[in-house]
PQR file of N, CA, C, O and H, with PARSE charges and radii, in Angstrom:
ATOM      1  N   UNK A   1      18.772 -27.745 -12.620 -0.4000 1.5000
ATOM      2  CA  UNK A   1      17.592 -27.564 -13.442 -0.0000 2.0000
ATOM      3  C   UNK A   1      17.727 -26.300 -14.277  0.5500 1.7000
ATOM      4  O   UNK A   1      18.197 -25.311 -13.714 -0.5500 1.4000
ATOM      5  N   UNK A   2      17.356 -26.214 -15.608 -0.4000 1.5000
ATOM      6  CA  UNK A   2      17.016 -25.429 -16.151 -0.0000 2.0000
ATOM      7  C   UNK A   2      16.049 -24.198 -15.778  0.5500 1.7000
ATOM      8  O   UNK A   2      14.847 -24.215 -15.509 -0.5500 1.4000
ATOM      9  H   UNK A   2      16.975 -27.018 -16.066  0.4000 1.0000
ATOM     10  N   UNK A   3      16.865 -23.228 -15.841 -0.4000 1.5000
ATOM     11  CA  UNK A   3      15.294 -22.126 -15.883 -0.0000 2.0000
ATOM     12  C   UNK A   3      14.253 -21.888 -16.647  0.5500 1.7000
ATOM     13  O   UNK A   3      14.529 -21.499 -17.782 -0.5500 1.4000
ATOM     14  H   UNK A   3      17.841 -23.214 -16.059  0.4000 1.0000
ATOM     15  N   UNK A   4      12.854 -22.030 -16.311 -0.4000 1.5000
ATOM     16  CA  UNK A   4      11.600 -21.850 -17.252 -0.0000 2.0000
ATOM     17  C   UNK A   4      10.811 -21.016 -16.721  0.5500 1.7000
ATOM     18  O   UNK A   4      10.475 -21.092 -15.539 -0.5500 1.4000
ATOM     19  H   UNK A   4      12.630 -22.347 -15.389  0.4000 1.0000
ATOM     20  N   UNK A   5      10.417 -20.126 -17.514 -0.4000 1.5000
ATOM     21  CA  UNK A   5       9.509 -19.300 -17.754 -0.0000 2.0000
ATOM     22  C   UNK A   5       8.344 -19.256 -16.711  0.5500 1.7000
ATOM     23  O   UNK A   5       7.895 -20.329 -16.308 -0.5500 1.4000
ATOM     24  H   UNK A   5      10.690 -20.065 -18.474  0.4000 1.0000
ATOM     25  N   UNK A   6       7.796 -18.004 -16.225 -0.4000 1.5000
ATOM     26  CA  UNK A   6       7.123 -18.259 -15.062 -0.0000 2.0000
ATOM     27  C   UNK A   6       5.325 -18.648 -15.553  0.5500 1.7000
ATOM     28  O   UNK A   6       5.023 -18.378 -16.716 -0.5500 1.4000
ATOM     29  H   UNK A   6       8.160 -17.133 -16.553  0.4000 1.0000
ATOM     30  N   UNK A   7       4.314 -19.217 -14.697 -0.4000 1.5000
ATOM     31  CA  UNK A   7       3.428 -20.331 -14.733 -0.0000 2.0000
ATOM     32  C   UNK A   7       2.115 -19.243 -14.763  0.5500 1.7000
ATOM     33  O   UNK A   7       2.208 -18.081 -14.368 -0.5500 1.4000
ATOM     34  H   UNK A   7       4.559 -19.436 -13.752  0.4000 1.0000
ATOM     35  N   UNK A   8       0.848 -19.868 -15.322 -0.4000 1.5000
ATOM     36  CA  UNK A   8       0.152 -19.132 -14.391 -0.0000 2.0000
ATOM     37  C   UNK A   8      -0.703 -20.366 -13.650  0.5500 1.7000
ATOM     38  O   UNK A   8      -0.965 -21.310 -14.395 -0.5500 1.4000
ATOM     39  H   UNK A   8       0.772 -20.812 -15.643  0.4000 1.0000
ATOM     40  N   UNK A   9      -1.069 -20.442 -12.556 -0.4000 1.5000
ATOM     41  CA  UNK A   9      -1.745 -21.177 -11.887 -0.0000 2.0000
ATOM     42  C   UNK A   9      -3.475 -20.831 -11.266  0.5500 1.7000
ATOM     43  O   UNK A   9      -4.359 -21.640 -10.988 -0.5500 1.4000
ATOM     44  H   UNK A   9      -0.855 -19.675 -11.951  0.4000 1.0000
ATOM     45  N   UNK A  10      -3.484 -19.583 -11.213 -0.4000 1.5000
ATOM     46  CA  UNK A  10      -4.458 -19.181 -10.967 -0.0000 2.0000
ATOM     47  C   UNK A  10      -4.924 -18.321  -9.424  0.5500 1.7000
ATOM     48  O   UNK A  10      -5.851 -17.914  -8.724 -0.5500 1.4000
ATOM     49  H   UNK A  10      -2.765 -18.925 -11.439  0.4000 1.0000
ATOM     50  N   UNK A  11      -3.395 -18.453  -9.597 -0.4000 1.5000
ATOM     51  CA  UNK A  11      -3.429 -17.466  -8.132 -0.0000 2.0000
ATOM     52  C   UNK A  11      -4.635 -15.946  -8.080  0.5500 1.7000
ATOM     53  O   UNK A  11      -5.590 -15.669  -7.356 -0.5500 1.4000
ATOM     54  H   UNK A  11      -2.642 -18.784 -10.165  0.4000 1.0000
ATOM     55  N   UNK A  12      -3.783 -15.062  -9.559 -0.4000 1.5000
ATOM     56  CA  UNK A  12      -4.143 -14.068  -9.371 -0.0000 2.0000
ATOM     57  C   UNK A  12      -5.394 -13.714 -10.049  0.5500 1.7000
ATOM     58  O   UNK A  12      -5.853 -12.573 -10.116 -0.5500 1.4000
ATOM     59  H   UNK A  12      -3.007 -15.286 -10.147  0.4000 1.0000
ATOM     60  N   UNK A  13      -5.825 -14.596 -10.462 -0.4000 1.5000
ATOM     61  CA  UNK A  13      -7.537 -14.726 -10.981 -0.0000 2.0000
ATOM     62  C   UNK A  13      -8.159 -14.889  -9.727  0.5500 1.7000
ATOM     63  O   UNK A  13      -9.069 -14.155  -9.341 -0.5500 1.4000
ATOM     64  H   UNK A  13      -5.452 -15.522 -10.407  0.4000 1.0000
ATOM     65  N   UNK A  14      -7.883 -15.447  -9.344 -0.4000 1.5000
ATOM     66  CA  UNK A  14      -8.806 -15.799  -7.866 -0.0000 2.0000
ATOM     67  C   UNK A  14      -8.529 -14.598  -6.940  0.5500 1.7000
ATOM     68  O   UNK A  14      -9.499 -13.991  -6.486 -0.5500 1.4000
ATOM     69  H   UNK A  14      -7.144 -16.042  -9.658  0.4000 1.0000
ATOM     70  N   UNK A  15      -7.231 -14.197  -6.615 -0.4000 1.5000
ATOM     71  CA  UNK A  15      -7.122 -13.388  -5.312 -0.0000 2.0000
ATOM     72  C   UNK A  15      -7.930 -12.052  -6.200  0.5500 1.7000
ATOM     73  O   UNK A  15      -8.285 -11.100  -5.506 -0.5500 1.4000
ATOM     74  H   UNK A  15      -6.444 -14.691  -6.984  0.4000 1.0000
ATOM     75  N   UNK A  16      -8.252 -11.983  -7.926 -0.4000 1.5000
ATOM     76  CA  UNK A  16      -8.948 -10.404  -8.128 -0.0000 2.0000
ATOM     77  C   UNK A  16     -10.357 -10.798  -8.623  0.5500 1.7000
ATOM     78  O   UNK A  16     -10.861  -9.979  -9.391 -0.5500 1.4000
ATOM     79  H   UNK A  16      -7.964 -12.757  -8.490  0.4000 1.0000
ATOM     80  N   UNK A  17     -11.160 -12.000  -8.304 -0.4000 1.5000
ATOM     81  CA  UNK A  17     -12.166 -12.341  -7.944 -0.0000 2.0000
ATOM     82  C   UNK A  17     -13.264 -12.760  -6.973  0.5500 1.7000
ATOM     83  O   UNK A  17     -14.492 -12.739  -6.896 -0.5500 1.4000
ATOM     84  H   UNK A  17     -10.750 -12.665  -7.680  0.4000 1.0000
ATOM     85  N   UNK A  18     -12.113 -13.182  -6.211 -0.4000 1.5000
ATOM     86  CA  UNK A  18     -12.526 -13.520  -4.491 -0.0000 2.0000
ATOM     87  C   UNK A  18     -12.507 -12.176  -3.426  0.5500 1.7000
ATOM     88  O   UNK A  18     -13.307 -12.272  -2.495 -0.5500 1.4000
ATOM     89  H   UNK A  18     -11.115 -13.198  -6.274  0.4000 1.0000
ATOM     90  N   UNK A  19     -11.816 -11.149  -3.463 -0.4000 1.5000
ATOM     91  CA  UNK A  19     -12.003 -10.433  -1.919 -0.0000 2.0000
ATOM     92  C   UNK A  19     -12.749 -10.243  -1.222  0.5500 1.7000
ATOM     93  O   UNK A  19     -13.559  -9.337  -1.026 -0.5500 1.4000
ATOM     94  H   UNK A  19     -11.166 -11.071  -4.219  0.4000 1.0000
ATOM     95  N   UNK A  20     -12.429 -11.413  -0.648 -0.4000 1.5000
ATOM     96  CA  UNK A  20     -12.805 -12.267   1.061 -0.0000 2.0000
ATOM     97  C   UNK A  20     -11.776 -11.109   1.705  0.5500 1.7000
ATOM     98  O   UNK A  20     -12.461 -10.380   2.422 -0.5500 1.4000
ATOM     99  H   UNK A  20     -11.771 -12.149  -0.807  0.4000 1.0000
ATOM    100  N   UNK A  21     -10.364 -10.679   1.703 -0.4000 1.5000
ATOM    101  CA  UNK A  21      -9.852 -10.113   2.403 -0.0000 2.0000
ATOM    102  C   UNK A  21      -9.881  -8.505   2.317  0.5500 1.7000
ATOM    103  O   UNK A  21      -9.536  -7.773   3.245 -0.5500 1.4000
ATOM    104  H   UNK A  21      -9.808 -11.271   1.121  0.4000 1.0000
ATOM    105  N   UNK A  22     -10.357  -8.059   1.035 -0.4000 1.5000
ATOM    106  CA  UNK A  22     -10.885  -7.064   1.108 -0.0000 2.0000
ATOM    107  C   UNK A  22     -12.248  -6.546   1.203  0.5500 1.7000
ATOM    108  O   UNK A  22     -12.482  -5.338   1.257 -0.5500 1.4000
ATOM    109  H   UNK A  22     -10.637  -8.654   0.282  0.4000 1.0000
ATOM    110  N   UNK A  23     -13.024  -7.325   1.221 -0.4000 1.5000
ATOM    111  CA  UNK A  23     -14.034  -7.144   2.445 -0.0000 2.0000
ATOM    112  C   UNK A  23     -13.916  -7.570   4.379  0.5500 1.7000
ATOM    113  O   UNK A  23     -14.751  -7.435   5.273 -0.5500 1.4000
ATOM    114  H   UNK A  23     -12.835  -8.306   1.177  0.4000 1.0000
ATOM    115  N   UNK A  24     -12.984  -7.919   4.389 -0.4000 1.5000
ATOM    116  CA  UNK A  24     -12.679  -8.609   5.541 -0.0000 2.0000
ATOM    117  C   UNK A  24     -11.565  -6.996   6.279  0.5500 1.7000
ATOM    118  O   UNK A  24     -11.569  -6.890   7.505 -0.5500 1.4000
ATOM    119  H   UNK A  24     -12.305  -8.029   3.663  0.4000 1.0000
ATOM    120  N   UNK A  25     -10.949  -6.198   5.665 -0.4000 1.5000
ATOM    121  CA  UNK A  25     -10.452  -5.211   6.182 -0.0000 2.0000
ATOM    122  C   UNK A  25     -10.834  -4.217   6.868  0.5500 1.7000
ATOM    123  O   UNK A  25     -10.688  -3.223   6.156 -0.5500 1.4000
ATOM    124  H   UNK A  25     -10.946  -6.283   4.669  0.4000 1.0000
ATOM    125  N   UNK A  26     -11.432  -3.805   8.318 -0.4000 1.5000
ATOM    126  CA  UNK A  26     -11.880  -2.820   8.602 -0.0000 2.0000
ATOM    127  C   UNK A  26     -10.986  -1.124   8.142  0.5500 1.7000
ATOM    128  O   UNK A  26     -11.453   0.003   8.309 -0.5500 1.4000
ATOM    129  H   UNK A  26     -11.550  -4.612   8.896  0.4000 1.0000
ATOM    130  N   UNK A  27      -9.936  -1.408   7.686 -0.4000 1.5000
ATOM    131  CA  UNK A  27      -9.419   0.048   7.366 -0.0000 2.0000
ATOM    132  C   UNK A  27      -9.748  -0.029   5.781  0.5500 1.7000
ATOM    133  O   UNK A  27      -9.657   1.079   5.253 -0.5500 1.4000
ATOM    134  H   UNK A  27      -9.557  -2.323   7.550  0.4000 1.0000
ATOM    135  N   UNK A  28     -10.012  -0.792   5.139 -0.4000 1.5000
ATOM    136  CA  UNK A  28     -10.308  -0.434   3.524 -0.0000 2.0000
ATOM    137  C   UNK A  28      -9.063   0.153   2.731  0.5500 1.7000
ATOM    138  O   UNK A  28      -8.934   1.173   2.053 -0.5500 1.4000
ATOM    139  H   UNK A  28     -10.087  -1.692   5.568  0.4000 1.0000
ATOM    140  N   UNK A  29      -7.787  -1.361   3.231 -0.4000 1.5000
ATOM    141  CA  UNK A  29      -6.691  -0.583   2.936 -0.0000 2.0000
ATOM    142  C   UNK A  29      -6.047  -2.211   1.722  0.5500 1.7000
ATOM    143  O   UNK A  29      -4.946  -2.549   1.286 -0.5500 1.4000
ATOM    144  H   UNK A  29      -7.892  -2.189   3.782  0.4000 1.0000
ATOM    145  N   UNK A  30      -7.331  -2.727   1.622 -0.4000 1.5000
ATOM    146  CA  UNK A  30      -6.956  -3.951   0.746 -0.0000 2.0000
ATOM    147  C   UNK A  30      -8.178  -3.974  -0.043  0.5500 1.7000
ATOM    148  O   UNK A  30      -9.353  -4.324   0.066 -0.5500 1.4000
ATOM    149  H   UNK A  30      -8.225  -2.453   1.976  0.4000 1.0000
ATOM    150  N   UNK A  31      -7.114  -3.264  -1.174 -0.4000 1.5000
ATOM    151  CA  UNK A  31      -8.473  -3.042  -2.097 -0.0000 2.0000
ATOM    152  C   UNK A  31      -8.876  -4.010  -3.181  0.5500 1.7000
ATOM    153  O   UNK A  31      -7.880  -4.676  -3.462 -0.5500 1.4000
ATOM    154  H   UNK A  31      -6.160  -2.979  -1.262  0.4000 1.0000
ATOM    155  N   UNK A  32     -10.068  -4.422  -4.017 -0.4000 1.5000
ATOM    156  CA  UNK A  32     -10.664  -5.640  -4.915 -0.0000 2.0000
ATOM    157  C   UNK A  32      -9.900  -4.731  -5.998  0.5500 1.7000
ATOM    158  O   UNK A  32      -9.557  -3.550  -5.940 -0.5500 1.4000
ATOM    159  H   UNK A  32     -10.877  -3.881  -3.789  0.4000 1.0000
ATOM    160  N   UNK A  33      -9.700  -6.053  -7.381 -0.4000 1.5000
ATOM    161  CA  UNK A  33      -9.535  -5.573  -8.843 -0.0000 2.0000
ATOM    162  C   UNK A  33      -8.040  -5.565  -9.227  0.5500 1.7000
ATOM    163  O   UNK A  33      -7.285  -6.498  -8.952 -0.5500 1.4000
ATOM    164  H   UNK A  33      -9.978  -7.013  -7.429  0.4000 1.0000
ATOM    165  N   UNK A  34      -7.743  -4.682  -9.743 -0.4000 1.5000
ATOM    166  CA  UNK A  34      -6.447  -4.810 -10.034 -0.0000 2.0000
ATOM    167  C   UNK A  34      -4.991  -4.702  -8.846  0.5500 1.7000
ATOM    168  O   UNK A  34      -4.845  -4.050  -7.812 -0.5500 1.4000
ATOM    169  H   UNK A  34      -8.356  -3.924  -9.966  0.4000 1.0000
ATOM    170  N   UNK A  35      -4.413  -5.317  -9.314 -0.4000 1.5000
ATOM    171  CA  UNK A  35      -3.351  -4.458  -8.127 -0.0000 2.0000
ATOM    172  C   UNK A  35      -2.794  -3.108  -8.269  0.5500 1.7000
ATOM    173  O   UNK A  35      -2.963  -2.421  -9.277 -0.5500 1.4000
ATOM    174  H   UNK A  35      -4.531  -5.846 -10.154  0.4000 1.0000
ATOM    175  N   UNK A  36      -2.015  -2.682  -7.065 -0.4000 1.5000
ATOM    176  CA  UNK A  36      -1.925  -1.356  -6.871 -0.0000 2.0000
ATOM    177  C   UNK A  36      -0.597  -1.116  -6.360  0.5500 1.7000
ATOM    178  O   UNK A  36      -0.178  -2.011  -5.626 -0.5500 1.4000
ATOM    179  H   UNK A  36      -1.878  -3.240  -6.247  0.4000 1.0000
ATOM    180  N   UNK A  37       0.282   0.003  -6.588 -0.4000 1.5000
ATOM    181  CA  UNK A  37       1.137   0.636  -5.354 -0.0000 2.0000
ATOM    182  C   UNK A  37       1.015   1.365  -4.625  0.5500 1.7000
ATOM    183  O   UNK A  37       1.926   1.764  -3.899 -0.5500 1.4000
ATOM    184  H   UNK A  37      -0.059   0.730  -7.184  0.4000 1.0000
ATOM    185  N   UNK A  38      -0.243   1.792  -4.597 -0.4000 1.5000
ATOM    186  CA  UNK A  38      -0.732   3.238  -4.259 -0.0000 2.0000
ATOM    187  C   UNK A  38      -1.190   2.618  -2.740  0.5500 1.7000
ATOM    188  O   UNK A  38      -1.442   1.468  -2.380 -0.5500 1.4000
ATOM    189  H   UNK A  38      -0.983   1.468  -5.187  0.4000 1.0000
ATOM    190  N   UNK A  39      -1.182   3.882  -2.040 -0.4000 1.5000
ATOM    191  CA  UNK A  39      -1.712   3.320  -0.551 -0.0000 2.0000
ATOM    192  C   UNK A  39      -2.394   4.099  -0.049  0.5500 1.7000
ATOM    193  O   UNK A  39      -2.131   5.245   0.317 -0.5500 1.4000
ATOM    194  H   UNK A  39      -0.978   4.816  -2.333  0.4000 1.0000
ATOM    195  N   UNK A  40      -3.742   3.265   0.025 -0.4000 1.5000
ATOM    196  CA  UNK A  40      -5.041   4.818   0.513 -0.0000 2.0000
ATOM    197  C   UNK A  40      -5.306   4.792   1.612  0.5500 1.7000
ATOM    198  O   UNK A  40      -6.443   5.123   1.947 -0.5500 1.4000
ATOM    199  H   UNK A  40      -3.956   2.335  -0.272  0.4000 1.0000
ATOM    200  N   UNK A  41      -4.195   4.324   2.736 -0.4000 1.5000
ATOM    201  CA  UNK A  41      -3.894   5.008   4.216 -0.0000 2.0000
ATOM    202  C   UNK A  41      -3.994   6.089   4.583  0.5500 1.7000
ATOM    203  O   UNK A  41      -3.400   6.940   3.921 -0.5500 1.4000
ATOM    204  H   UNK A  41      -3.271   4.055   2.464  0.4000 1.0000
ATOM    205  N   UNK A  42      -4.661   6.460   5.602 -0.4000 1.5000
ATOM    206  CA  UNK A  42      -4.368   7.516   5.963 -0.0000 2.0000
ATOM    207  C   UNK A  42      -4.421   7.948   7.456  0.5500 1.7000
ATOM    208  O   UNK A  42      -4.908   7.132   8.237 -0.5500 1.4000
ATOM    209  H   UNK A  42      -5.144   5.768   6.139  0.4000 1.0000
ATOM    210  N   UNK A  43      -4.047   8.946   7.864 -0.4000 1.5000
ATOM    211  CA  UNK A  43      -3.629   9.515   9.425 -0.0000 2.0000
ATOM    212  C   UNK A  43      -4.827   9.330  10.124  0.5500 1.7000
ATOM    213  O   UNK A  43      -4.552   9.181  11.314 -0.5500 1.4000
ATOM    214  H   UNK A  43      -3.650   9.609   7.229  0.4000 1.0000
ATOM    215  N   UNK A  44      -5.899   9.278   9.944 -0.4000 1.5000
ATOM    216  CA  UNK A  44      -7.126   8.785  10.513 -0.0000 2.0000
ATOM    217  C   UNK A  44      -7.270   7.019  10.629  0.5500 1.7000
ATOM    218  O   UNK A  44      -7.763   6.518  11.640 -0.5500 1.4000
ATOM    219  H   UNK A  44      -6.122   9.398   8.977  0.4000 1.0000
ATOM    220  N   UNK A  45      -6.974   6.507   9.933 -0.4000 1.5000
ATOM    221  CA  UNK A  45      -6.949   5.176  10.137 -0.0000 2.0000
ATOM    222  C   UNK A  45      -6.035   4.428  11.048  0.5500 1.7000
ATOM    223  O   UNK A  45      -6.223   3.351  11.613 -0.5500 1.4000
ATOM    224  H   UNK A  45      -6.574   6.913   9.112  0.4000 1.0000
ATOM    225  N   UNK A  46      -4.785   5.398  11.076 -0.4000 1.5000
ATOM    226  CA  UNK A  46      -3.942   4.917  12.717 -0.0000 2.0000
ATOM    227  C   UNK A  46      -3.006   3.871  11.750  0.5500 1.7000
ATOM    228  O   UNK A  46      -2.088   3.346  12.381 -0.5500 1.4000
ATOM    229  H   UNK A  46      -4.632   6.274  10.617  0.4000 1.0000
ATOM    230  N   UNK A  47      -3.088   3.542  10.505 -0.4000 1.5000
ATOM    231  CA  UNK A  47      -1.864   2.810   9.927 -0.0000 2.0000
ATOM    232  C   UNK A  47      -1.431   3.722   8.560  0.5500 1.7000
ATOM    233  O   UNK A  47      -2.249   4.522   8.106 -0.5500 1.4000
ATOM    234  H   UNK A  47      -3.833   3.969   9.993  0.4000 1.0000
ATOM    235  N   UNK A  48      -0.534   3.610   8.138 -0.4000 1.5000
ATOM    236  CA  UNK A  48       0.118   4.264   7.459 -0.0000 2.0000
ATOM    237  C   UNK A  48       0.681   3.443   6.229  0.5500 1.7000
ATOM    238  O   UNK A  48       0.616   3.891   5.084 -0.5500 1.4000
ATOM    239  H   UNK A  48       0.130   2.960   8.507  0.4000 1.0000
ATOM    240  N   UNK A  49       1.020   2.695   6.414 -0.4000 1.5000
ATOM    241  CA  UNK A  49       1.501   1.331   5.310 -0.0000 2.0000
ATOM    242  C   UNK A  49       0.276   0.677   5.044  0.5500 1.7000
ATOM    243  O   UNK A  49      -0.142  -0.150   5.855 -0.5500 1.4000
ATOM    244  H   UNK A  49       1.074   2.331   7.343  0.4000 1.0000
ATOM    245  N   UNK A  50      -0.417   0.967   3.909 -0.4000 1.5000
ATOM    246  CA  UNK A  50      -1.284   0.074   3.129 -0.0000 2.0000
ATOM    247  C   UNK A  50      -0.957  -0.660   1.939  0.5500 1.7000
ATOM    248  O   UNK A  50       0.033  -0.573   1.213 -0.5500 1.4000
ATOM    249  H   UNK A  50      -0.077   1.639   3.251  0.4000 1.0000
ATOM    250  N   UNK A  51      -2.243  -1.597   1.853 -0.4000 1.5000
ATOM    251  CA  UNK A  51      -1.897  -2.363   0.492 -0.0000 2.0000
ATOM    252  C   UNK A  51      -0.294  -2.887   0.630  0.5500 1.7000
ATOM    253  O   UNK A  51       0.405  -2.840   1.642 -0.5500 1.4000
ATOM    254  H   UNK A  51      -3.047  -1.668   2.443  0.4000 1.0000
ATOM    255  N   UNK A  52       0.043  -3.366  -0.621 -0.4000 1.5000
ATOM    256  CA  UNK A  52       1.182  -4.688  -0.917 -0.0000 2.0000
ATOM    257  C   UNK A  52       2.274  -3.517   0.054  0.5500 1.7000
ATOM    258  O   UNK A  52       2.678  -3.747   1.194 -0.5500 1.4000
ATOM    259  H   UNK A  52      -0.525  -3.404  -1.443  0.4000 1.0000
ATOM    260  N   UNK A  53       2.423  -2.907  -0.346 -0.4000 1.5000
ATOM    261  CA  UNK A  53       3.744  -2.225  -0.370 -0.0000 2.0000
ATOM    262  C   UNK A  53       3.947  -1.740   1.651  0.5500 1.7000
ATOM    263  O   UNK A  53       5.022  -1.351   2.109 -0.5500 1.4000
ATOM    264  H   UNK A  53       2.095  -2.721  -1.272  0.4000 1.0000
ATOM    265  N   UNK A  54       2.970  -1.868   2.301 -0.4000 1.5000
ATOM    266  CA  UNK A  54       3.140  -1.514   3.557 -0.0000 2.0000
ATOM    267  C   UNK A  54       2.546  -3.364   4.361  0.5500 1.7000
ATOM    268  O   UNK A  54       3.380  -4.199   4.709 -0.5500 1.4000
ATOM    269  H   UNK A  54       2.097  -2.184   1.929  0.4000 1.0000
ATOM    270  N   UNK A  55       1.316  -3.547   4.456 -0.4000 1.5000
ATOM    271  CA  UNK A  55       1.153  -4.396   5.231 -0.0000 2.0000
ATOM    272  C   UNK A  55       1.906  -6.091   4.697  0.5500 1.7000
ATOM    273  O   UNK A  55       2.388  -6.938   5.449 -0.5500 1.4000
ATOM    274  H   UNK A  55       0.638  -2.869   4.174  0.4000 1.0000
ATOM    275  N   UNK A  56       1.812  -6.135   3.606 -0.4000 1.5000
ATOM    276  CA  UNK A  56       2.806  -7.428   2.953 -0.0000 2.0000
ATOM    277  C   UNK A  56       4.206  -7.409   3.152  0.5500 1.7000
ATOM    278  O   UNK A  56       4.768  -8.495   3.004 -0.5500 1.4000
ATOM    279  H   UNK A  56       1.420  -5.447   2.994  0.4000 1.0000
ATOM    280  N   UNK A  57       4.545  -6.934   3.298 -0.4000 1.5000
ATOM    281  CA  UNK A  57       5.544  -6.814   3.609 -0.0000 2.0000
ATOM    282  C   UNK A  57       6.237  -6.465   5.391  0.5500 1.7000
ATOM    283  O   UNK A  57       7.207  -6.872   6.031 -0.5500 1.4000
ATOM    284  H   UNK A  57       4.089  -6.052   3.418  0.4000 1.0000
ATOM    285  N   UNK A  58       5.448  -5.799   5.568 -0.4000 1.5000
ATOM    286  CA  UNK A  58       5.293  -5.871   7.769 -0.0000 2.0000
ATOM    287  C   UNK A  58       3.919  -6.326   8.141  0.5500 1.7000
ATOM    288  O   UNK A  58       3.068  -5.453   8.316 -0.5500 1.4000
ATOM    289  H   UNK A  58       4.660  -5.469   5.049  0.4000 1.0000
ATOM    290  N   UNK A  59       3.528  -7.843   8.314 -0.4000 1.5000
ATOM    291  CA  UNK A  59       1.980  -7.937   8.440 -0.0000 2.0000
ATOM    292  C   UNK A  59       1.940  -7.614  10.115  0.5500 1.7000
ATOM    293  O   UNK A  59       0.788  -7.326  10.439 -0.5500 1.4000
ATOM    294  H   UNK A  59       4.219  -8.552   8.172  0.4000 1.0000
ATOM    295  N   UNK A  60       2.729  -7.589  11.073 -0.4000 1.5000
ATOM    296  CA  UNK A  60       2.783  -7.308  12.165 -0.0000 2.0000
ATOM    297  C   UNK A  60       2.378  -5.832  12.702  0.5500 1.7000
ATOM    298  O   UNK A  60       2.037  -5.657  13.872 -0.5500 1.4000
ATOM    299  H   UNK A  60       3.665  -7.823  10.810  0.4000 1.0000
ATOM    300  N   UNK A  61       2.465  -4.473  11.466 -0.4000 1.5000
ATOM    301  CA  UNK A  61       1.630  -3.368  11.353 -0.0000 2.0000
ATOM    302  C   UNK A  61       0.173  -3.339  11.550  0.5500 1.7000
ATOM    303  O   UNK A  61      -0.587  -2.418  11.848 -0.5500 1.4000
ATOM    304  H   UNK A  61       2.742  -4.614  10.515  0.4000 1.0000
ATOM    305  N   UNK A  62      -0.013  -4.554  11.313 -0.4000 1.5000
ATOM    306  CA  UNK A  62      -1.977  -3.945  11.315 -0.0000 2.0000
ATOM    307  C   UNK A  62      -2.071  -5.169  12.364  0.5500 1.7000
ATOM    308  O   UNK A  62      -1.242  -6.068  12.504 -0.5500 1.4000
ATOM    309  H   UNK A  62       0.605  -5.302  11.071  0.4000 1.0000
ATOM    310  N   UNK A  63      -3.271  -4.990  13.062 -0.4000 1.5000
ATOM    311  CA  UNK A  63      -3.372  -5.873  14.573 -0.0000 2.0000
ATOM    312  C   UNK A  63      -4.998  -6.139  14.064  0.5500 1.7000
ATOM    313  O   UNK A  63      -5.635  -6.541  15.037 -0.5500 1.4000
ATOM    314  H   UNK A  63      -3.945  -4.260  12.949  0.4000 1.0000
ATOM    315  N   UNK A  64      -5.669  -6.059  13.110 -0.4000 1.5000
ATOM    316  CA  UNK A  64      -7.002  -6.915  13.046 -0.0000 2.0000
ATOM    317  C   UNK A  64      -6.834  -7.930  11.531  0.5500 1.7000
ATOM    318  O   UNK A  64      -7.805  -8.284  10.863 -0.5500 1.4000
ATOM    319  H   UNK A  64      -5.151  -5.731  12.319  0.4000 1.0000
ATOM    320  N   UNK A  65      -5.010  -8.366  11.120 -0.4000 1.5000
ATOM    321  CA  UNK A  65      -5.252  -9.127  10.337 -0.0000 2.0000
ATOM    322  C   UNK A  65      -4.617 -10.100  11.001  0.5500 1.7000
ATOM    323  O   UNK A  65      -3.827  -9.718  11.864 -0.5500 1.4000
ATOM    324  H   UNK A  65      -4.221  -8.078  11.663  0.4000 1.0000
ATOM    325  N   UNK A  66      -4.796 -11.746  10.767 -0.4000 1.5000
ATOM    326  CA  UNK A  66      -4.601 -12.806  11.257 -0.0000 2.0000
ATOM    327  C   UNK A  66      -3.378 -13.502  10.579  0.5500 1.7000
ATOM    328  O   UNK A  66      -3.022 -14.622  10.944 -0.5500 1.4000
ATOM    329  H   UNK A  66      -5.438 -12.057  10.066  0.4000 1.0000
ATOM    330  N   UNK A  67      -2.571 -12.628   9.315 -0.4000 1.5000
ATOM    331  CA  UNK A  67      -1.472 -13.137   8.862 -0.0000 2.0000
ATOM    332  C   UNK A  67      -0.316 -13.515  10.342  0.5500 1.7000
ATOM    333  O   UNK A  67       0.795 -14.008  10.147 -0.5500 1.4000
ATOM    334  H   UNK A  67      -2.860 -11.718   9.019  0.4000 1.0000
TER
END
């Protein structure tokens, strides 16, 4: 197959209209709106890897999400 150009489907309209999962986070480490790299973890919250770049990538880090 040929390579084509990537789609939009409507993923990311929905996941920055819906947060169900960022209201659903007790650490407030999945934030609504745009995406982010930034990670507003911190040493009080007991996780350290927030947002895409920490829990997407190890969802086994945080123990109150159901991924």
């Amino acid at each position: 197959l040929l390579p084509t150009p990537p789609i939009d489907f409507g993923a990311y309209k929905f996941c920055k209209t819906c947060g169900i999962c960022a209201d659903a986070c007790p650490f407030g480490l999945i934030q609504k709106g745009d995406p982010t790299w930034e990670n507003p973890a911190s040493a009080k919250s007991g996780i350290q890897q927030g947002t895409f770049e920490g829990w997407r990538t190890n969802t086994a880090d945080c123990p109150h999400c159901p991924t």
